[in-house]
Every structure is written in structure tokens, then in C-alpha cells.
C-alpha positions as CSV (number, residue, x, y, z in Angstrom):
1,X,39.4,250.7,174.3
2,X,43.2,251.3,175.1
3,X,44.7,248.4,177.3
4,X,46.3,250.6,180.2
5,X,46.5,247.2,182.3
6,X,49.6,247.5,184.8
7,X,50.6,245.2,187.4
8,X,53.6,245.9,190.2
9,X,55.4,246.8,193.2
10,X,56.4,249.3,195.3
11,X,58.9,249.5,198.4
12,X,60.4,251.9,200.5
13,X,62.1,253.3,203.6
14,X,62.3,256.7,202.4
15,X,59.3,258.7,203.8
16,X,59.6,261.3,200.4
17,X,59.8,258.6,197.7
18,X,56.8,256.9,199.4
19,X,55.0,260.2,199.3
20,X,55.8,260.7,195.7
21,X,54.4,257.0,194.7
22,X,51.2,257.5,197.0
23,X,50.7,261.2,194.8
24,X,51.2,259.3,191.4
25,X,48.3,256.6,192.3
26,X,45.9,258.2,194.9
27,X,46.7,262.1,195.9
28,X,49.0,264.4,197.6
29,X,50.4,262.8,201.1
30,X,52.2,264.2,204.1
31,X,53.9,261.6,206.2
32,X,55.9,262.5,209.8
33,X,58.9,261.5,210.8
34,X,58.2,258.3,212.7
35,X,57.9,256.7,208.9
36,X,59.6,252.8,208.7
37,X,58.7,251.2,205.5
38,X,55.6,251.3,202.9
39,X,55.4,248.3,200.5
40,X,52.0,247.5,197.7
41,X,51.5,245.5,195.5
42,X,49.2,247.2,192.8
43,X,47.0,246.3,189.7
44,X,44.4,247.4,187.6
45,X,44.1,250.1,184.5
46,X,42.7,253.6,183.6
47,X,39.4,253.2,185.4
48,X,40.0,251.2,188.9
49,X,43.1,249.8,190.8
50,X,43.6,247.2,193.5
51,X,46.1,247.4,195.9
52,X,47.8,245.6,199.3
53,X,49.7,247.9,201.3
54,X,52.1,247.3,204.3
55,X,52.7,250.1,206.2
56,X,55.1,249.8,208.8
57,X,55.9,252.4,211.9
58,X,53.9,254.7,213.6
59,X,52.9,257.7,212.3
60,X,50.1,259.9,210.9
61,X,49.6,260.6,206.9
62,X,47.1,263.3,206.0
63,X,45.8,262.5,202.0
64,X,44.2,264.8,199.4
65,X,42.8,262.2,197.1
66,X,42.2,262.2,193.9
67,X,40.3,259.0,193.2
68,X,37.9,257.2,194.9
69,X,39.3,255.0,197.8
70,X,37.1,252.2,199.6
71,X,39.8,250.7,201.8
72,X,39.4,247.8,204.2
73,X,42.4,247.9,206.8
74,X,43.7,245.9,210.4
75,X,43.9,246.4,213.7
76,X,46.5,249.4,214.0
77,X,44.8,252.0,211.6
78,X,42.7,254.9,212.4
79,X,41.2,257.6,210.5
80,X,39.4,261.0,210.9
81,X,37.5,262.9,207.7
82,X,35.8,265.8,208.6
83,X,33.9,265.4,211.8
84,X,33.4,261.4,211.2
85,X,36.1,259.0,212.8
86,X,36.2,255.2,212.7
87,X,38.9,252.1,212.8
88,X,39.1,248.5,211.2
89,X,36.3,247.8,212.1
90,X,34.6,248.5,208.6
91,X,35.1,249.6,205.4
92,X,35.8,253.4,205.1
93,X,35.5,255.5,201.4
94,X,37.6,258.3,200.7
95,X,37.0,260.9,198.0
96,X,38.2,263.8,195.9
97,X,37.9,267.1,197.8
98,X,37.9,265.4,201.2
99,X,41.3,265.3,202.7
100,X,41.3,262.5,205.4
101,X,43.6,261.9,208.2
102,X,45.3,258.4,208.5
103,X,46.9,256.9,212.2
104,X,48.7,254.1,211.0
105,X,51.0,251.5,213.6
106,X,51.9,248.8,211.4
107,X,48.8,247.9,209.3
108,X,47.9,246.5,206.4
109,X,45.5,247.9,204.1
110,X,43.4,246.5,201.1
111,X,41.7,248.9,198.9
112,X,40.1,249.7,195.5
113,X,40.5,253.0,193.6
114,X,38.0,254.4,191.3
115,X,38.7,257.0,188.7
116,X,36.1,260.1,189.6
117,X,35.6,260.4,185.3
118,X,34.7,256.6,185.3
119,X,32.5,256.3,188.6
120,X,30.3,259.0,187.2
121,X,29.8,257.7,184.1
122,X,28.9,254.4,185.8
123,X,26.5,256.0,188.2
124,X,24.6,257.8,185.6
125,X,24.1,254.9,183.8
126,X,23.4,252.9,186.1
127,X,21.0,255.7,187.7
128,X,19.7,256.5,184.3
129,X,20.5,260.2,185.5
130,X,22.9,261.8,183.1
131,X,23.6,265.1,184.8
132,X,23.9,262.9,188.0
133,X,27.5,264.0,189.9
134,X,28.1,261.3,192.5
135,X,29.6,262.7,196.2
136,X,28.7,260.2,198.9
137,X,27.2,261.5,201.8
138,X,29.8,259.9,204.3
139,X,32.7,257.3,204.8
140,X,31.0,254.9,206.4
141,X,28.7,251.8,204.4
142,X,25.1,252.2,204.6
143,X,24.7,249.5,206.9
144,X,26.4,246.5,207.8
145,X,24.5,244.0,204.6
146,X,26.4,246.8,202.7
147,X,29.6,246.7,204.7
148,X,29.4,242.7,204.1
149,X,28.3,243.4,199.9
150,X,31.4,245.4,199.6
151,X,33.6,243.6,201.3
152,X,32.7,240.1,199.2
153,X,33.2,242.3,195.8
154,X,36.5,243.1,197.2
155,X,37.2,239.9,197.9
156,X,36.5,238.4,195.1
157,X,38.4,241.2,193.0
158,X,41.7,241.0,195.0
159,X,41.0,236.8,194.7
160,X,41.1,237.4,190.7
161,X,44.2,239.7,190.3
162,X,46.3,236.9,193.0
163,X,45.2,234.2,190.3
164,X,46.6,237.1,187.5
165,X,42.6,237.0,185.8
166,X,43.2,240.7,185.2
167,X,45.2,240.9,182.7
168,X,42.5,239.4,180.4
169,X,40.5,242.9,179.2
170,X,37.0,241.0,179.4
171,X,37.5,240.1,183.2
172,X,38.7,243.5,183.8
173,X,36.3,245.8,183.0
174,X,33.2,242.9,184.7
175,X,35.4,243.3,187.7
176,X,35.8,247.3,187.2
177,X,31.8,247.4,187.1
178,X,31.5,244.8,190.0
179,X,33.5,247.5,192.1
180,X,31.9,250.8,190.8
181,X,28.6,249.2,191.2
182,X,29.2,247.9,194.6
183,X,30.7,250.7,195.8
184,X,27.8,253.3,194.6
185,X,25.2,250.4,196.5
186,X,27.3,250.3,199.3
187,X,28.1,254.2,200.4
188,X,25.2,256.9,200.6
189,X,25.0,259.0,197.5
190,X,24.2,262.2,198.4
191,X,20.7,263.4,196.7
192,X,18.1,260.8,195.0
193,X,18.9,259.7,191.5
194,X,16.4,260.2,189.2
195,X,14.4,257.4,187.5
196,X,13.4,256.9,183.7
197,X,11.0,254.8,182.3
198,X,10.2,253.2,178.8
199,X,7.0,252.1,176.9
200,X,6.5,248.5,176.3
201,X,7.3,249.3,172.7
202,X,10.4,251.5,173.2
203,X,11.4,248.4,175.9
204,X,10.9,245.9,172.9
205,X,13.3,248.1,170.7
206,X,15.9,248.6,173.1
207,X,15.8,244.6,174.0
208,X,16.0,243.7,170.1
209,X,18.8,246.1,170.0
210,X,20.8,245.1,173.2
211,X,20.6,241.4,171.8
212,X,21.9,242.5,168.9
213,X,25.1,244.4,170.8
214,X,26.1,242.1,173.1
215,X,25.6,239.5,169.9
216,X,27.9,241.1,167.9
217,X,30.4,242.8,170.6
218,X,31.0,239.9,173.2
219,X,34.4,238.8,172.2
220,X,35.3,242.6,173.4
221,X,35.7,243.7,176.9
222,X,32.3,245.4,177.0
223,X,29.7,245.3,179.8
224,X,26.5,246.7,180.3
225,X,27.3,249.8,180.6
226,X,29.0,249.9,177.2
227,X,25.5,248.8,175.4
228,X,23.9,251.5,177.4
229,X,25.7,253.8,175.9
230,X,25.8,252.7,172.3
231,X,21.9,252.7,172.5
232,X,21.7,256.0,174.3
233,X,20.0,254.3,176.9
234,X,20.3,254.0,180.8
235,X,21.1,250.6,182.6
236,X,17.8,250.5,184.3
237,X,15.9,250.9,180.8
238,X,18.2,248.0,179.9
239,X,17.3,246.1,182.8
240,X,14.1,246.7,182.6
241,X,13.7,245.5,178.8
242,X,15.5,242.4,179.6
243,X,13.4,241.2,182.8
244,X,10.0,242.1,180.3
245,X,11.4,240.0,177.1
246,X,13.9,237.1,178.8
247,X,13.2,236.9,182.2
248,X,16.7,237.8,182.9
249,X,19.1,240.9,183.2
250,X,21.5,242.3,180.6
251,X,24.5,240.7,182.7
252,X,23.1,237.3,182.4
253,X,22.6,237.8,178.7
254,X,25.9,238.9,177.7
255,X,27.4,235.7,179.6
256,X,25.6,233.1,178.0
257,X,26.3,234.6,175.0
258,X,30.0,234.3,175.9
259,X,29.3,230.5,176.9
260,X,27.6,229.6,173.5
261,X,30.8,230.9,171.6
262,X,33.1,229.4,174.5
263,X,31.3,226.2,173.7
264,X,31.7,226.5,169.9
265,X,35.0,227.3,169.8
266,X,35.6,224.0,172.0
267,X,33.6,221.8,170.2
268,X,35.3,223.0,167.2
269,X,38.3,221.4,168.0
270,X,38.2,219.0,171.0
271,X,41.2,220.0,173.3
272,X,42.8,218.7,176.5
273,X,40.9,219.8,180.0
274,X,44.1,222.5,180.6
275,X,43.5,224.3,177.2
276,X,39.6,223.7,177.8
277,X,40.5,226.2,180.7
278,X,42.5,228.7,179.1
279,X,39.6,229.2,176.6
280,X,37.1,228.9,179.3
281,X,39.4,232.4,180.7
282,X,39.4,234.2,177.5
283,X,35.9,234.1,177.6
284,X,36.1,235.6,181.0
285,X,34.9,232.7,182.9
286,X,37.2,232.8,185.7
287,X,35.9,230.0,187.6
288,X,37.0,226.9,185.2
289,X,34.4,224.5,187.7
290,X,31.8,226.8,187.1
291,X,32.1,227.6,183.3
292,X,31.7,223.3,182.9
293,X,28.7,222.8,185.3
294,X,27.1,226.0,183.2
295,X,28.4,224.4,179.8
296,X,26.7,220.7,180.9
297,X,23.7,222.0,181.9
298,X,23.4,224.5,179.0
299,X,24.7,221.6,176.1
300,X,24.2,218.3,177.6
301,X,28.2,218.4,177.2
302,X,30.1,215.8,179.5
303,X,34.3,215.3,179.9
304,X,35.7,212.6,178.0
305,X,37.6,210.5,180.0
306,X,39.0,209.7,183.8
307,X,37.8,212.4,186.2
308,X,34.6,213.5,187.3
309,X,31.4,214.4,185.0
């Protein structure tokens, strides 16, 4: 996979370069007059972006998008799609061939972006439905435990590109399925996807052959949706073979797989609790406390020295 990682900021007074950076990373935008200043901050790569935007004045922005947006904003933003109409008070998605209507008086806005191409490709895996073309039903969350999922996955995302977790390729694409998959839980798809099932043989094979993949590929930034594809199969088949053979899911797999070679490559050559860390990352454990209580439980392994155990 090409690295397309890219990490910046934007700033500007000028209502028409604003509107030409909004094009470049989300769609066509018309701003009025009454325009003051539009700052982000923005990361991510060719299948998702993250972004923090301050938007200051008040004025109205209509937006033809072209990706994907699930945007959670504050007090001072409005926003009208079709005949629905809502505020802060939730989470609203945006999509391609849905222009939506922004009121804006000095908000602030965090949001994801999904690429349509990747999203679809996630959904039908993750459906098991390959001619599956995801449109969501509305802009509004299903309900409010959905709200609340995508809002931690959010959270959690934007709390990994602050620490700068992102620019490691393995804890980019986990975080890039985290967000397609919450987002596709979290907003009504339009239509039922369909379901595939598998024999207890043909689950056998595909779990003897998804061990062997994630075996041989976890020092790349795969995730499951990457074995799914290289077995021609669909994530629930995978799911499926792995709650039938290891009482645990494909996800859970690949990352002790990752531990065990974390753990190797440490005990190969004993290093200082700071380098300890930066391994423990390029692993894609970005939670250093976590990645030693799961190495001590898994290995019986304890720090050397001052400092808790």
C-alpha cells in the first residue's frame, strides 16, 4: 500500500481561498459575505481524514460533498439536508450527492471523512455483500447508543492523531476501519445487507488460512478487511470461522499476533522502558500501559527495576 499519510494546517480570512481548500478536501462550497476566518487542522491519508475546524463569523455555507462527513460540532452550528434539520446536539453525516446547508456563528467542528471507493469496499466486506452500494438513509444516528458509539470512535481517533499515532501505517489503517465501521453501525444504511454463510469445513479452511495471513502479514498495516480479501472471503465468514475455532474474532487474532512478535523483538534485546514504548507503537499498540499489562499477563513478563510491576 502507498503511504499517502499527510498531516497540516490551514488558515484564512479570505472567504475564496477558504472555499478553494474546503473543494480540495470535502466538495464544492459557497460561503456569503459575512465570512471572518476558517482555520483546521487536518490528518489522515487516501481513505479517511480527521479534522478540527474553527469557523469564525456568521454566515451560511451550502456544500456538495464528495466524501463521507460525520461531523460533531458546538453550540452556534446549524444544518438543513433535504427536508431533515438538526443542531449540536448530535452527530450529523453528510454524503456524496446530498448537498447540505451549513448556519455557522463561530463554531467549532470535529469531523471524519471517508472516501466513498473505501467505505464501500468496507461495507461489503464487512456485510459480506459484494454488489452492496452504501447510501445511508438519513443524517441523523440510529439512536442515541449509536450517537454515543460514534462519538467514543471519534474520540478516540482525534485522541491518537493529537499524540501523532497516525503517522505509524499499522495504527492508521485500525483507526481507518474503527471509523468506517462505526460509522456504517452508527447511520441507517438504506436496504438490508445480505448475509453469507459457510460450512463447518469451508469455516475450518478459511480459519487455517486467515491464521496463516495474519501470521505472515502482521508487521504490515493490514486489517481484517485486507485478509478478507486475499481469501475471497467476507468479514462475517471470517468472524464467524474465528468464534467456531478460537473463541475469538479475527481483530483479536491479528493483535496478539502483533504482541507475540512485540514481545520477541523485546526480549531479544532487553531495552530501556522509553524504547520498550517506541516498539510497543510500531507494533500499533498505542496505549504503552495497556500493551505491558497484556504482555504480563500473556508472558509472565515483569519490569526490571524501580517503578511499578
Amino acid at each position: 500500500m502507498t503511504d499517502t499519510y499527510f498531516a497540516g494546517r490551514f488558515g484564512s480570512d479570505e472567504p475564496d481561498l477558504a472555499a478553494d481548500w474546503i473543494a480540495v478536501q470535502y466538495g464544492k462550497v459557497d460561503f456569503d459575505r459575512r465570512f471572518q476566518r476558517y482555520t483546521e487542522n487536518i490528518v489522515g491519508d487516501e481513505r479517511f481524514l480527521l479534522s478540527t475546524v474553527q469557523m469564525s463569523g456568521q454566515y451560511n455555507a451550502t456544500v456538495d460533498p464528495e466524501l463521507v462527513v460525520i461531523a460533531s460540532t458546538s453550540v452556534g452550528f446549524r444544518w438543513e439536508v433535504g427536508d431533515e434539520s438538526g443542531d449540536h446536539a448530535e452527530p450529523v453525516l453528510f454524503q456524496p450527492g446530498k448537498p447540505y446547508l451549513a448556519k455557522v456563528a463561530d463554531s467549532e467542528i470535529h469531523a471524519a471523512g471517508l472516501r466513498m471507493a473505501d467505505l464501500t469496499r468496507t461495507a461489503r466486506l464487512l456485510y459480506g455483500d459484494d454488489r452492496l452500494e452504501p447510501t445511508f438513509e438519513g443524517a441523523r444516528p440510529t439512536d442515541a447508543k449509536r450517537a454515543r458509539l460514534w462519538q467514543a470512535t471519534l474520540e478516540m481517533a482525534r485522541s491518537e492523531a493529537e499524540r501523532g499515532l497516525l503517522a505509524n501505517p499499522i495504527v492508521r489503517s485500525s483507526t481507518y476501519r474503527l471509523l468506517a465501521v462505526s460509522a456504517l453501525e452508527s447511520f441507517r444504511l438504506a436496504g438490508e445487507p445480505a448475509e453469507r454463510r459457510a460450512s463447518a469445513a469451508q469455516q475450518e479452511h478459511l480459519h487455517r488460512r486467515a491464521r496463516q495471513y495474519f501470521d505472515e502479514h502482521a508487521a504490515q498495516p493490514i486489517t481484517v478487511d485486507d485478509a478478507a480479501v486475499a481469501l475471497r472471503a467476507s468479514v462475517p465468514e471470517l468472524v464467524s470461522a474465528f468464534a467456531w475455532h478460537e473463541n475469538c474474532t479475527p481483530d483479536a487474532y491479528l493483535r496478539q499476533v502483533r504482541l507475540q512478535l512485540a514481545h520477541e523483538e523485546l526480549a531479544s534485546a532487553p531495552l530501556a522502558d522509553e524504547a520498550a514504548g517506541d516498539v510497543a507503537a510500531r507494533w500499533g499498540f498505542t496505549d504503552v500501559t495497556g500493551f505491558l499489562r497484556a504482555r504480563r499477563r500473556r508472558f509472565g513478563w515483569r519490569r526490571r527495576g524501580p517503578g511499578p510491576s
